[in-house]
N, C-alpha and C positions, 0 to 999 in steps of 0.2 A: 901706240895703243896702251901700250904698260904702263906709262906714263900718266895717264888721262885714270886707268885705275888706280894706282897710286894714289895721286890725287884727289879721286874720291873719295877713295878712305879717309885720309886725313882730315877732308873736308866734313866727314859724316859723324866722328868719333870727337871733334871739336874736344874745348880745352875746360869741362866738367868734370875730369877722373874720373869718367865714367859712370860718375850717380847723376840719376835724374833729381832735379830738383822740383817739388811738390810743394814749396812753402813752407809758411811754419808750422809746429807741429802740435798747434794747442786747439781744441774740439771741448764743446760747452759739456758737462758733465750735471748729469742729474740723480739723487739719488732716491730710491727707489723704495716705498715702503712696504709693509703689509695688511691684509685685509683679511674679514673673515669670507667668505663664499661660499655659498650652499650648489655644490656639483648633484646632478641627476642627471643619471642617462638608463635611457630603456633601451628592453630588447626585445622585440617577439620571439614569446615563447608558449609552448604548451605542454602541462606537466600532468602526465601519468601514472596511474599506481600501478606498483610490481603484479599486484594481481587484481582485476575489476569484477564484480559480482553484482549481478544481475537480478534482482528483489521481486519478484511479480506475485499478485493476492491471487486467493485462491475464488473469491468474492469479486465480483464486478462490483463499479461504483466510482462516487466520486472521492477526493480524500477532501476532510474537513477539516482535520487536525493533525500536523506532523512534531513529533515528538523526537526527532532525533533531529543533530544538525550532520553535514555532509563530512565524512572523515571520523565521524565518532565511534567510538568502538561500543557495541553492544552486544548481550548476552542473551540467552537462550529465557526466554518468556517476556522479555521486555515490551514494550508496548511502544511501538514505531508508529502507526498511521492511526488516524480514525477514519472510517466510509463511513461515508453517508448509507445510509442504511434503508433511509425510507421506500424503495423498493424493494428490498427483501423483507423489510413489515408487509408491503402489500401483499408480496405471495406468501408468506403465511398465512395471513387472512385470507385469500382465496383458497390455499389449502385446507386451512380449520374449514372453513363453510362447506367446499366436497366435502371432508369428512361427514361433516355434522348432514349432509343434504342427503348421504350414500345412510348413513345410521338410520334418518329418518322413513328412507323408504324402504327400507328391511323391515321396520315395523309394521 
């Protein structure tokens, strides 16, 4: 039985010196050049300010005209929206008329 392994061994370690042999060692070589590329990559996000304020008129209405753009800084009298206004003409006029209907019947 020692024998038989023995002999395997020998049989298995054959007469290589032990390097496997892979052929020759020459592989096609290409050289490589370069390019311009335009990289973009996105990412969801959503950006916040340190402190958000909150604008409401003190006038109902629609707005017509906006005079500021978003992020701008502005100062104390500046002129930020325009309303539509055409119903607070009307209740003046309804206003003015009571008046002028209340004057008229006191006379």
């Amino acid at each position: 039985m020692t024998f038989v392994a023995i002999a395997a061994m020998f049989a298995s370690c054959g007469g290589g010196g032990g390097r496997p042999q892979f052929g020759d060692n020459e592989f096609p070589v290409m050289t490589v050049g370069t390019s311009q590329a335009d990289m973009q990559s996105t990412y969801p996000a959503s950006v916040k300010g340190v402190q958000d304020v909150e604008i409401r008129p003190k006038a109902q209405g629609f707005l017509i005209e906006i005079n500021v753009k978003e992020g701008q800084t502005v100062g104390a009298g500046q002129l930020m929206f325009v309303i539509d206004n055409v119903t607070a003409q009307a209740q003046v006029r309804n206003a003015q008329a009571a008046v002028k209907r209340t004057a008229d019947f006191k006379k």
